[in-house]
Rosetta silent file (secondary structure, phi, psi, omega in degrees, C-alpha in Angstrom):
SEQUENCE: XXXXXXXXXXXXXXXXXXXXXXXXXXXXXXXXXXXXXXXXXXXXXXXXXXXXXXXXXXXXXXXXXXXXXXXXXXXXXXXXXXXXXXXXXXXXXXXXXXXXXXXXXXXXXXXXXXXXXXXXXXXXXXXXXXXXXXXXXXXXXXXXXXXXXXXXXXXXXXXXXXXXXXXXXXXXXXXXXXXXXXXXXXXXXXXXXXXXXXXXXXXXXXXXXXX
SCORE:     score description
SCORE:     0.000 S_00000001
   1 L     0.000  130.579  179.170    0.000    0.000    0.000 S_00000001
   2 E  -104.919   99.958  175.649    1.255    3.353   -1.035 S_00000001
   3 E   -97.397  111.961 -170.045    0.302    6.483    0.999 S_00000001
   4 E   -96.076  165.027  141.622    1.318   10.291   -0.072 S_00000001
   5 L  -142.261  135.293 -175.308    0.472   13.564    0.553 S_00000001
   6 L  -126.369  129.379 -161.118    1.504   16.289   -2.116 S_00000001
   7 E  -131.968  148.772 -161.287    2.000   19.446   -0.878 S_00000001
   8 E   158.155  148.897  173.955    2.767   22.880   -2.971 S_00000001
   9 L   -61.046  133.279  162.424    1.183   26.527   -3.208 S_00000001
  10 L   -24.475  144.720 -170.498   -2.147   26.416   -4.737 S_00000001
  11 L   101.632  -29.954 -175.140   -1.282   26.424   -8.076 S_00000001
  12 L   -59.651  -52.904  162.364    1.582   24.600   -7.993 S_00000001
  13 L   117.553   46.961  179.421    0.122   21.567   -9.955 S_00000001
  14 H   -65.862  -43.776 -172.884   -0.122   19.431   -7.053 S_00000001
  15 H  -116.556   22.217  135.218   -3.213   17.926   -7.982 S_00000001
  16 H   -67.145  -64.783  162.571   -2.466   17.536  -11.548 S_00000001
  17 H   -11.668  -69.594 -169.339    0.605   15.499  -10.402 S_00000001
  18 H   -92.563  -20.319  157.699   -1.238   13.245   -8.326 S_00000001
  19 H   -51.378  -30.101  147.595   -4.292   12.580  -10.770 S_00000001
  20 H   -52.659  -57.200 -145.349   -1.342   11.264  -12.904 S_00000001
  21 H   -95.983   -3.777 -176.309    0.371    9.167  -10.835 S_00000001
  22 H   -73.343  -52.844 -152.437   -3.433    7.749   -8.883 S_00000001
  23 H   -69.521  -26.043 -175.262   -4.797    6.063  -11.991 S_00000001
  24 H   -75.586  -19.798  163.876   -1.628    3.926  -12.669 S_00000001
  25 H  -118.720    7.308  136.863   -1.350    2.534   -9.469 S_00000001
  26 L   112.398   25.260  176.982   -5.011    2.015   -8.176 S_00000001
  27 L   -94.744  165.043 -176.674   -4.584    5.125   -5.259 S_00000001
  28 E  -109.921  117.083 -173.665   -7.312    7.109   -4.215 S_00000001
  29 E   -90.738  119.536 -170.189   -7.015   10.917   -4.689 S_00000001
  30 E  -122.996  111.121 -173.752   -8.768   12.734   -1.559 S_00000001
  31 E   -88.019  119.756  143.145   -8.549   16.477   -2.629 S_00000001
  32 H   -28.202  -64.925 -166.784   -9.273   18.837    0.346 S_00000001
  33 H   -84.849  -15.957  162.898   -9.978   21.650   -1.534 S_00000001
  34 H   -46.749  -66.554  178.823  -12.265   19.114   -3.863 S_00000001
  35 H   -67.279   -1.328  162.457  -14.542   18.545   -0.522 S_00000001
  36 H  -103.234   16.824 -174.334  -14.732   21.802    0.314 S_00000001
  37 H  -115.427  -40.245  169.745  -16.054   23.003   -3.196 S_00000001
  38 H   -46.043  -76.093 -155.767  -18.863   19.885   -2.692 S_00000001
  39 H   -38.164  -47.770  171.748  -19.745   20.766    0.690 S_00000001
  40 H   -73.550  -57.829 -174.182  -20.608   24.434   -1.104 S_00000001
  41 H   -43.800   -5.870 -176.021  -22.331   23.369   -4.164 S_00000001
  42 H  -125.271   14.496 -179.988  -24.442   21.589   -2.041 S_00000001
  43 L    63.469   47.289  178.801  -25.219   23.704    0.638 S_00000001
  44 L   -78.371  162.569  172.599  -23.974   21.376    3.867 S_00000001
  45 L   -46.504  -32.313  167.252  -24.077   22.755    7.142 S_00000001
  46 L  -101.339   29.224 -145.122  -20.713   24.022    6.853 S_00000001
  47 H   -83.383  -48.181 -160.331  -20.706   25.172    3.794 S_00000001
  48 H   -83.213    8.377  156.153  -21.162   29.343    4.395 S_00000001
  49 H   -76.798  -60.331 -168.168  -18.152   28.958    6.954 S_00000001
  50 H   -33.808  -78.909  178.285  -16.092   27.158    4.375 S_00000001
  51 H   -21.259  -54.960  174.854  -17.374   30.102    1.614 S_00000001
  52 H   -58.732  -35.511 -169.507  -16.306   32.787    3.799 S_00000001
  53 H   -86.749  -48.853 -146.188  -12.729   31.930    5.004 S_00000001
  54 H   -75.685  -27.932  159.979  -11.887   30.606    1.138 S_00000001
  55 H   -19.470  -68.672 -176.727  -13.349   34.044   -0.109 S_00000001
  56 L  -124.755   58.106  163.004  -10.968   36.022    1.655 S_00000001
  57 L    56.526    4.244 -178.508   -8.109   34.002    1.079 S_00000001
  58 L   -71.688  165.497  148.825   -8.029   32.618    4.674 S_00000001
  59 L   -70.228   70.456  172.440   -7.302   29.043    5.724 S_00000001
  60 L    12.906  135.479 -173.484  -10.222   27.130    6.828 S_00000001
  61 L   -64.352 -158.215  149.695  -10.356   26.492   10.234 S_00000001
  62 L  -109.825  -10.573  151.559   -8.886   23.090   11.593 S_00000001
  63 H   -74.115  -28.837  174.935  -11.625   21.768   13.268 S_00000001
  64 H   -78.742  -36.769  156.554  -13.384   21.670   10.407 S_00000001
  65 H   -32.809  -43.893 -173.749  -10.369   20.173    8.457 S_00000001
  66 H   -86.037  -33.323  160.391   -9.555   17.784   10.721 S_00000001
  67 H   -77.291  -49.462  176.614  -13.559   16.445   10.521 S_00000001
  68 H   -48.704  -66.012  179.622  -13.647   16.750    6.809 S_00000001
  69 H   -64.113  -22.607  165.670  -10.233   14.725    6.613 S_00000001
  70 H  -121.131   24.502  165.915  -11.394   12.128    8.852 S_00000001
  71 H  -101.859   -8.245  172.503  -14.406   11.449    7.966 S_00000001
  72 H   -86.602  -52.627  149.153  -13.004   10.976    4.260 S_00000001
  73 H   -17.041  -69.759 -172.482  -10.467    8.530    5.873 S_00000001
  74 L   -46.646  -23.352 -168.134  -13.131    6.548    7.383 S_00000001
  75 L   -68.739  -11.809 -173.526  -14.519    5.632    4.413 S_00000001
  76 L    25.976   70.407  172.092  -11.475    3.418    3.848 S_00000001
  77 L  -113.026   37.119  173.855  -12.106    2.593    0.171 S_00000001
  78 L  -105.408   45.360 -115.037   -8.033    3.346   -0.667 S_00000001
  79 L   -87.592  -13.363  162.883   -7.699   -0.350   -0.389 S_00000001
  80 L  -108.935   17.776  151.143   -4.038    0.126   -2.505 S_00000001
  81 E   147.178 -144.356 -171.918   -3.171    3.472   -0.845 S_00000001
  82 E   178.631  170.702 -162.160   -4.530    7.509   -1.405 S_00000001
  83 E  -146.812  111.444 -160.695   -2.777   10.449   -2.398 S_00000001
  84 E  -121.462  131.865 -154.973   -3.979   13.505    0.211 S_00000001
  85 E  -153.781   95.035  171.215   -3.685   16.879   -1.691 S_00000001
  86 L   119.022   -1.851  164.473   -4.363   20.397    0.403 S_00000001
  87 L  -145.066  142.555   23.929   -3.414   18.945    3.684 S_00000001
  88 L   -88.841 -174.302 -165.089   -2.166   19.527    6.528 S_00000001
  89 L  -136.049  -15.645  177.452   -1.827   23.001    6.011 S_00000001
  90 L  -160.992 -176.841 -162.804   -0.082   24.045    9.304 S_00000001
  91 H   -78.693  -22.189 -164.873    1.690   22.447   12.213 S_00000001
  92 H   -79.098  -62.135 -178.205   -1.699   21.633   14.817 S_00000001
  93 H   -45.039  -44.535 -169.087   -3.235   19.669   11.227 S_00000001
  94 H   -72.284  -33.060  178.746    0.298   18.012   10.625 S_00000001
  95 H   -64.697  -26.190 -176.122    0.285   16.673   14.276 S_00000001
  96 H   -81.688  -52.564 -176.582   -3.433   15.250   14.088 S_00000001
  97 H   -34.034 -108.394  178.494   -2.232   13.948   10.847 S_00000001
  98 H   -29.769  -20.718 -172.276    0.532   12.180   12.145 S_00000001
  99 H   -82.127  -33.375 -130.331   -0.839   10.886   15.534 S_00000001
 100 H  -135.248    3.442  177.184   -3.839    9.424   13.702 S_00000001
 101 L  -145.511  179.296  102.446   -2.698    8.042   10.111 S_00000001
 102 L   -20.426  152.956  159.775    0.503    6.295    8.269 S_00000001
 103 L  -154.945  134.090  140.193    2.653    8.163    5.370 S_00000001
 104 L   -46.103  -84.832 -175.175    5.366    7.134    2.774 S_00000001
 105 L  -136.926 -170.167  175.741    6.091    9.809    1.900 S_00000001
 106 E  -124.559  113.299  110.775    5.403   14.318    1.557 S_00000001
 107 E   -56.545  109.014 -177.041    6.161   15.047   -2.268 S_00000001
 108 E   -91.350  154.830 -172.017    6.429   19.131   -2.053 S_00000001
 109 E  -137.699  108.085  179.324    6.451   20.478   -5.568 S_00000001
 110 E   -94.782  121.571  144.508    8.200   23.591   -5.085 S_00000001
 111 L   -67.537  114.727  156.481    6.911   27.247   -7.707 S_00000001
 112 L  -101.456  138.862  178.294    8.247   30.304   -7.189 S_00000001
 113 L    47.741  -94.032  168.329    5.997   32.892   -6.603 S_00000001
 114 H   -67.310  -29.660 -169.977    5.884   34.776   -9.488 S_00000001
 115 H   -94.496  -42.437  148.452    5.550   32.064  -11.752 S_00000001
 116 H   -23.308  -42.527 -178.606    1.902   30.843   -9.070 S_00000001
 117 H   -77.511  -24.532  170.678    0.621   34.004   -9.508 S_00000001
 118 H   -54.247  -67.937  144.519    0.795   33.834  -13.015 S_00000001
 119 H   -21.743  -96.093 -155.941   -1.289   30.433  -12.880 S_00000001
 120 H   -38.284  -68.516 -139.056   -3.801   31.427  -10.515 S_00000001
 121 L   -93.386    8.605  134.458   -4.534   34.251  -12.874 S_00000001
 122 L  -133.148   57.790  166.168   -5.040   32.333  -15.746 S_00000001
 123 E   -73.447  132.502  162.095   -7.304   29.638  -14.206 S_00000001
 124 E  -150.426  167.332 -165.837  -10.751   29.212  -15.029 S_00000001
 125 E  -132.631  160.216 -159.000  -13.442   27.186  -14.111 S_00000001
 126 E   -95.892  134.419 -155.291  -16.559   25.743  -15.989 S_00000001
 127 L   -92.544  -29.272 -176.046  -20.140   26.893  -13.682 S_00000001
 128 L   -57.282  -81.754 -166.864  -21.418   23.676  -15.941 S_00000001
 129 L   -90.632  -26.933 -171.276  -19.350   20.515  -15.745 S_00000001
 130 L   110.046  -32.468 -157.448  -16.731   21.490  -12.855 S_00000001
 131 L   -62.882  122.586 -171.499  -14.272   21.131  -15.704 S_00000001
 132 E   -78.557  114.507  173.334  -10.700   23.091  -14.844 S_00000001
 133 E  -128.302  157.870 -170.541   -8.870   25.527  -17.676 S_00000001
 134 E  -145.744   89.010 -178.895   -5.489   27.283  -17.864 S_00000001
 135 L   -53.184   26.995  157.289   -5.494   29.739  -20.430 S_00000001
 136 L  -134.384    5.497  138.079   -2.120   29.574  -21.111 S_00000001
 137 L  -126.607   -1.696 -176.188   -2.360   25.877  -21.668 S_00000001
 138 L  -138.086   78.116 -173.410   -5.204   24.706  -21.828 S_00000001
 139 L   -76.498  115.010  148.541   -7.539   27.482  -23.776 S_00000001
 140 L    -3.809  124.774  179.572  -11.058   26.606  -24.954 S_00000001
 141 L   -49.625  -20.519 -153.684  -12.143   26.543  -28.695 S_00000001
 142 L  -141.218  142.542  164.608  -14.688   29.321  -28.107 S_00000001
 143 L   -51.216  158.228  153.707  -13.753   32.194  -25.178 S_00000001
 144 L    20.465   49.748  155.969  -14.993   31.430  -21.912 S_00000001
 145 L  -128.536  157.801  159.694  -17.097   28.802  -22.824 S_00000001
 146 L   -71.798  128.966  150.052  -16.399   25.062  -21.896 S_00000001
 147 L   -19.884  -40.529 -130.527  -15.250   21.854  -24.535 S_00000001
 148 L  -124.393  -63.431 -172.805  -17.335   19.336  -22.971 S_00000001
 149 L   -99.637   -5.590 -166.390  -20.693   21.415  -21.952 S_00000001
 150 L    78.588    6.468 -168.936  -20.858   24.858  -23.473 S_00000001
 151 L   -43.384  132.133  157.767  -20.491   25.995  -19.633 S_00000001
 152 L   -82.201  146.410 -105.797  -19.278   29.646  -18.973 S_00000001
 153 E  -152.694   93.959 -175.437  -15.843   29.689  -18.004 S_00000001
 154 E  -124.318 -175.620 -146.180  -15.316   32.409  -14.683 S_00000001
 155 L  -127.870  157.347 -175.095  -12.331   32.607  -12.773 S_00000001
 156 L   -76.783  161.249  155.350  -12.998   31.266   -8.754 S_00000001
 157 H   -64.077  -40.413  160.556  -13.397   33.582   -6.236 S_00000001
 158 H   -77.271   41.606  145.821  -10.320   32.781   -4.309 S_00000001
 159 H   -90.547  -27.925 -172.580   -8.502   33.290   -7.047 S_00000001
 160 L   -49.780  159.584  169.583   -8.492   37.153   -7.523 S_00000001
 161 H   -67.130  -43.112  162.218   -5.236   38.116   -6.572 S_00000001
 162 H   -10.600  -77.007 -174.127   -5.727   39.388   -3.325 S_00000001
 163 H   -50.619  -42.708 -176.277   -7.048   36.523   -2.263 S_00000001
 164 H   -76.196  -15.890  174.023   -4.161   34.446   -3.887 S_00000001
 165 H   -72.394  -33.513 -170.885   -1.208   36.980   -1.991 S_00000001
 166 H   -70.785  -48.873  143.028   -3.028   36.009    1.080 S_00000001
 167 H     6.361  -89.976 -154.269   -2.709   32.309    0.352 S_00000001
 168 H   -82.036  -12.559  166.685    0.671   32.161   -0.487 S_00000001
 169 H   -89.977  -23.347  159.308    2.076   34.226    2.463 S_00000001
 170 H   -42.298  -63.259 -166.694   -0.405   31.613    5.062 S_00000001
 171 H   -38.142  -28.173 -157.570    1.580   29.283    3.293 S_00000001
 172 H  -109.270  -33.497 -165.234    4.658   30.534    3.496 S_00000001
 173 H  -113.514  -29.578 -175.294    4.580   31.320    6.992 S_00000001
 174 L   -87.579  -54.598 -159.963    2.052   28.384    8.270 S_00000001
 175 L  -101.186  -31.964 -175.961    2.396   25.474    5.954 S_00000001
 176 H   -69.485  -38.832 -178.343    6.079   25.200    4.367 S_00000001
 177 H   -28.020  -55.757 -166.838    7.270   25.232    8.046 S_00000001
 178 H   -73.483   12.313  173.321    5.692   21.630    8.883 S_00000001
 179 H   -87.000   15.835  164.434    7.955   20.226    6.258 S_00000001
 180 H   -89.260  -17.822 -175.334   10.339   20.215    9.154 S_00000001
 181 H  -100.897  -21.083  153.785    8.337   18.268   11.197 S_00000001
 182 H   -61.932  -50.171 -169.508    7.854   15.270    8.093 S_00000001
 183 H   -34.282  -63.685 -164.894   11.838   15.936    7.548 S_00000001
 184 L   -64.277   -9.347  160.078   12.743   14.480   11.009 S_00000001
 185 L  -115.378    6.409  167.618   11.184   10.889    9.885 S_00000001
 186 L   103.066   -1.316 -172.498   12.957   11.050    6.403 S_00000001
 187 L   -94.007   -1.152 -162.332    9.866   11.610    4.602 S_00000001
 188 E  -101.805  102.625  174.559    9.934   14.468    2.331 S_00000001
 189 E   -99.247  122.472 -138.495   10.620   14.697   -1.380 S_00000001
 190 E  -102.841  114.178 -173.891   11.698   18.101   -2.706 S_00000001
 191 E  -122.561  142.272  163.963   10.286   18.026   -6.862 S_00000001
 192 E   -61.822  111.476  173.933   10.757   21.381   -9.459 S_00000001
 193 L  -101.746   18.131  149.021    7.579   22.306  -10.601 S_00000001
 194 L   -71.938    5.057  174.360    8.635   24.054  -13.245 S_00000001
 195 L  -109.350  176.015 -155.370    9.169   21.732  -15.849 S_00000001
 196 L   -80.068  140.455  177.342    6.540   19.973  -17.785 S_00000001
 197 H   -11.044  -59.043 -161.559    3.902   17.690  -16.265 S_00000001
 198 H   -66.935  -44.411 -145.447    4.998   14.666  -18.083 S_00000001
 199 H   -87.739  -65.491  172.249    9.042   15.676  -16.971 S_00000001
 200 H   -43.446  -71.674 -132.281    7.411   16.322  -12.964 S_00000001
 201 H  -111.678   40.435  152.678    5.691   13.001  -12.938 S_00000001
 202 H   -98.480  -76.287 -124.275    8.708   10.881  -14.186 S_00000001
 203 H   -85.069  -36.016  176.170   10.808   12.680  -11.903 S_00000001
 204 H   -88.375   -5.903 -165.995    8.195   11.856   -8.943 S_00000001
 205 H  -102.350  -61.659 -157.047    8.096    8.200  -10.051 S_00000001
 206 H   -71.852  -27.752  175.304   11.907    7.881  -10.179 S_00000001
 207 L   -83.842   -2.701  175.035   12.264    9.704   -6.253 S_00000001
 208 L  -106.420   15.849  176.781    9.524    7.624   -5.018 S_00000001
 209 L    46.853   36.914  167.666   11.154    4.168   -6.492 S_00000001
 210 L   -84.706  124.690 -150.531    7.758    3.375   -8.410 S_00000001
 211 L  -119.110    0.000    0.000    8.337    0.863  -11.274 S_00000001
């Protein structure tokens, strides 16, 4: 059984990464920031906290993280491992984390900066299907409409920049820190995420001795 968590600024292409590498070996991808975009389309009880913090670029709280993440756990369908993308996010989450699960390994896929911000601002997302675009690679046949539904094609709210400077300095000050606290068991794989998908997920194959 293999169990990851890939870690990187929004943006980074964290969870491109591990949608590659899940289907070839039979892992289960449990996206954080996936379950918190159900829990709003679908109005759950925690949904207008969730709205609010991600809004204004804030960091969810950790009780609700820490329920969200183990109640996704419980379901234990990863029956040849999972790939957890968007968590922890700061040292109290890496410590629940650690008391209360297993890890291989932390692939961090380090961006700098300027080249994240860049991303983020030309992401957009389809209101239809859900379906994810990146106008500088992956542009639509028609503006702002979607391939697959004819969807219109708006940019998230935590995306505006604001919201994404707030982000990446949490991040910076909250979340790269706890790769010190993964370090100290040996766990932590350091990948460039500036080179091309296909070049990243070789490169993530060959440091994580996957055949």
């Amino acid at each position: 059984m293999n169990k990851y968590i890939f870690m990187g600024i929004q943006g980074s292409g964290k969870s491109t990464q591990a949608k590659m590498l899940k289907d070839d070996y039979d892992l289960v991808h449990i996206s954080v920031g996936d379950i918190f975009r159900w829990n709003i389309q679908n109005h759950t009880k925690i949904a207008a906290r969730i709205k609010r913090v991600i809004k204004e670029g804030r960091l969810v709280p950790d009780d609700i993280v820490e329920e969200i993440v183990r109640d996704r756990m419980a379901m234990h369908d990863w029956n040849y491992g999972y790939i957890l993308d968007g968590f922890p996010r700061n040292h109290p989450q890496a410590q629940f984390f650690l008391e209360s699960y297993d890890i291989d390994a932390i692939v961090h896929i380090e961006v700098p900066d300027e080249v994240i911000l860049k991303r983020i601002d030309a992401r957009r997302l389809c209101v239809g299907c859900g379906l994810d675009y990146n106008l500088i690679e992956h542009r639509p046949a028609v503006s702002n409409k979607c391939d697959v539904c004819g969807g219109l094609l708006i940019r998230r709210p935590d995306d505006e920049e604001a919201a994404a400077r707030q982000r990446m300095k949490d991040y910076h000050e909250k979340t790269k820190p706890i790769l010190e606290v993964f370090a100290r068991k040996e766990l932590v794989i350091m990948i460039d995420g500036e080179k091309k998908p296909d070049e990243i997920q070789a490169e993530i194959r060959a440091r994580l001795k996957l055949e």
